[in-house]
C-alpha positions as CSV (number, residue, x, y, z in Angstrom):
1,X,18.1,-21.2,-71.5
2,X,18.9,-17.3,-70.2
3,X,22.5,-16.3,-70.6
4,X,22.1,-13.5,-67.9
5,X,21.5,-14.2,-64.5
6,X,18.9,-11.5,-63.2
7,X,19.4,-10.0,-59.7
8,X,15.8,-12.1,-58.5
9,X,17.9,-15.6,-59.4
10,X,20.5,-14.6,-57.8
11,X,18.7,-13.5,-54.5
12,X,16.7,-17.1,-54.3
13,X,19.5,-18.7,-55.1
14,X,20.8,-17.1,-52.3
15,X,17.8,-18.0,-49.9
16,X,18.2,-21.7,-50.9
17,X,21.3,-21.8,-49.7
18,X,20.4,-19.7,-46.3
19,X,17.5,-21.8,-45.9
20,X,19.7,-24.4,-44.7
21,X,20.1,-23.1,-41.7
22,X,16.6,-23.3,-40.4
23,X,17.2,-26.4,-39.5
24,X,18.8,-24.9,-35.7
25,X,14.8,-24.3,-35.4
26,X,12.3,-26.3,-37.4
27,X,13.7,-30.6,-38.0
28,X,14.6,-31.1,-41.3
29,X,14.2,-27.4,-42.2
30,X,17.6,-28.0,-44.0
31,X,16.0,-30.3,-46.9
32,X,12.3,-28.8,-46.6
33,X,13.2,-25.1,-47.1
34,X,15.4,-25.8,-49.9
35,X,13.6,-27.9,-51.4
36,X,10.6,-26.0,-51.7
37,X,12.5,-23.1,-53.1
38,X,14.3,-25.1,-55.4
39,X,11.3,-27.0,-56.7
40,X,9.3,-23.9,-57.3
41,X,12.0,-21.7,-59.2
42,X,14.0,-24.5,-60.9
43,X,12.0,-24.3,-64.2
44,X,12.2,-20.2,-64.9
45,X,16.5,-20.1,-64.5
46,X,19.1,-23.0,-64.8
47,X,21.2,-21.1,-62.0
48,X,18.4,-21.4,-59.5
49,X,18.6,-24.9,-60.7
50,X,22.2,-25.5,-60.1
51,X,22.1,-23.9,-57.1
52,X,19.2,-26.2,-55.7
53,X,21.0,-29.2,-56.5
54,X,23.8,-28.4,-54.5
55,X,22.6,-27.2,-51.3
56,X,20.6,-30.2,-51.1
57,X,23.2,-32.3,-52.4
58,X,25.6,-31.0,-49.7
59,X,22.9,-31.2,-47.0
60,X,22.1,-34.7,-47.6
61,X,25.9,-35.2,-47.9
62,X,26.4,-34.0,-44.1
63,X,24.0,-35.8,-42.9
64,X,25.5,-39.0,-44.2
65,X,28.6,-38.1,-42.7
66,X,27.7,-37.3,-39.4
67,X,25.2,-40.6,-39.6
68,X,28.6,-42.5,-40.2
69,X,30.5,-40.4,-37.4
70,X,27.8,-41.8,-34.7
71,X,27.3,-45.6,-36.0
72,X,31.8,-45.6,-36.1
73,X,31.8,-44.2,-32.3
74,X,29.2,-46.4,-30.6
75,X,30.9,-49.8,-31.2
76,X,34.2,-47.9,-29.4
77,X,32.7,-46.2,-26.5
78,X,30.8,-49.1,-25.8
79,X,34.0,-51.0,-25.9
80,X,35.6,-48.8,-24.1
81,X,33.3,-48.5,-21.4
82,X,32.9,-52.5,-21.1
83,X,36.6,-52.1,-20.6
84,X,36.5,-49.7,-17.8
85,X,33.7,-51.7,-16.5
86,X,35.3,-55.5,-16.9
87,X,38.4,-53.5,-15.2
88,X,36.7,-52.2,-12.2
89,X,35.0,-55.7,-11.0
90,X,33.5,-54.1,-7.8
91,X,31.5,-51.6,-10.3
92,X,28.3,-51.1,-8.4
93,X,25.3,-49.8,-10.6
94,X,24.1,-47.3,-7.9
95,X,27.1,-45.8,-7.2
96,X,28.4,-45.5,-10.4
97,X,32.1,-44.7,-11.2
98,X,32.9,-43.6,-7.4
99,X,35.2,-45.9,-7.1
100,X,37.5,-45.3,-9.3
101,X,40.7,-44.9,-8.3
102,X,42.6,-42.6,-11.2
103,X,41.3,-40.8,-14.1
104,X,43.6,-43.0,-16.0
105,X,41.0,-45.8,-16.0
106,X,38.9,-43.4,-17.6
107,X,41.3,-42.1,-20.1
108,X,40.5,-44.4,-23.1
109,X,37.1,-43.3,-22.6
110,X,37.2,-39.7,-22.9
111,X,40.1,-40.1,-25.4
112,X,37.2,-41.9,-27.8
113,X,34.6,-39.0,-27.2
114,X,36.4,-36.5,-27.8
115,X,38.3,-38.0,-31.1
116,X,34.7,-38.1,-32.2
117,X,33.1,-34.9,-30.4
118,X,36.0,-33.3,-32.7
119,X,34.9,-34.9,-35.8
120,X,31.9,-33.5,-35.3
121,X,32.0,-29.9,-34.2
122,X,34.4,-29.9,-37.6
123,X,32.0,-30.8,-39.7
124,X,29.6,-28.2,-37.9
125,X,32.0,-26.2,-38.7
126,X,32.9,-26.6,-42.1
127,X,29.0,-26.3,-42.7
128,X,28.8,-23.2,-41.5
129,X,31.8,-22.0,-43.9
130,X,30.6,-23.3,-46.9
131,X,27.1,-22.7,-46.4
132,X,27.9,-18.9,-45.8
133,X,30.8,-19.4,-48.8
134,X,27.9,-20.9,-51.6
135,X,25.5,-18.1,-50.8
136,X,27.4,-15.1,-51.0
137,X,28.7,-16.6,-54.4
138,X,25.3,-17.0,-55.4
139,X,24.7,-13.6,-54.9
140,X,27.3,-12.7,-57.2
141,X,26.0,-15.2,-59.7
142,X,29.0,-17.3,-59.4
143,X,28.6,-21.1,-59.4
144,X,30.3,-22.9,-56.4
145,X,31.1,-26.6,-55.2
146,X,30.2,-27.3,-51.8
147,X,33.8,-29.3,-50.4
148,X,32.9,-33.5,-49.3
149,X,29.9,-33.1,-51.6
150,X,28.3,-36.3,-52.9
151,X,26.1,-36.2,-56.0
152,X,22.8,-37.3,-55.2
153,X,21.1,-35.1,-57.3
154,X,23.3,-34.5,-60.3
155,X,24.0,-30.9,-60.7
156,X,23.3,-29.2,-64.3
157,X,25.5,-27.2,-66.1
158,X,24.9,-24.3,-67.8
159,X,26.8,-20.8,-69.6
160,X,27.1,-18.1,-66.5
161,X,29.8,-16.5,-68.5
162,X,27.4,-13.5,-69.2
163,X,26.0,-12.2,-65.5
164,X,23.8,-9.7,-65.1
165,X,24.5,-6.7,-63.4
166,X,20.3,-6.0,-62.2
């Protein structure tokens, strides 16, 4: 195993992690990118290896969490709009919620969407951060730990005490 990490690992290590974000234009372009980067170029350097494991780990990890955020929010905006509609007995399918009298009655509602709406746009956010926070360590040849990661793939370890200036 190489103690130096060469300026071409560092740079696909890099891409993996950019390649994330092709999934705003291509479905699934966050695990297929990656992946085929990672699979490629994990043999020739333990670093491009590491780094692989992680941006997948943490992409599958995200999508896990925002699977959970949906399947937790339907159950209570379904509730809460059986409420609204249980409340409003004169609720007329056509005309749908003209005849309610106060945004009160719709309160519990939009208090549920945007609880969850939030949840959401933060893990978009925190994405983002550490998306843009793993690759510019990986173009310093610094190891880092994507936050909320889960382990799917285990991540190997190796010595990065000696990086290469190339």
């Amino acid at each position: 195993m190489e103690t130096s990490i060469t300026s071409n690992q560092k740079n696909v290590a890099t891409f993996i992690h950019l390649s994330t974000f092709s999934k705003y234009f291509i479905p699934f372009g966050n695990f297929v990118f990656p992946l085929i980067l990672w699979m490629s170029q994990k043999k020739e350097s333990a670093f491009i290896d590491n780094h692989g494991r992680r941006a997948l780990n943490f992409q599958m990890s995200m999508l896990l969490y925002v699977i959970a955020v949906v399947i937790l929010a339907v159950p209570f905006i379904v509730f809460q709009a059986l409420q609204l509609a249980d409340g409003n007995r004169y609720y007329d399918f056509e005309d749908h919620f003209e005849h309610l009298s106060s945004i009160g009655e719709l309160s519990g509602l939009l208090i549920i969407i945007f609880t969850f709406a939030a949840l959401l746009v933060g893990l978009f956010i925190m994405e983002i951060i550490a998306v843009i926070s793993a690759a510019v360590n990986a173009s310093r040849g610094l190891d880092y730990k994507y936050p909320l990661s889960i382990n799917f793939i285990k991540p190997t370890t190796y010595d990065n005490t000696t990086v290469a200036s190339a």
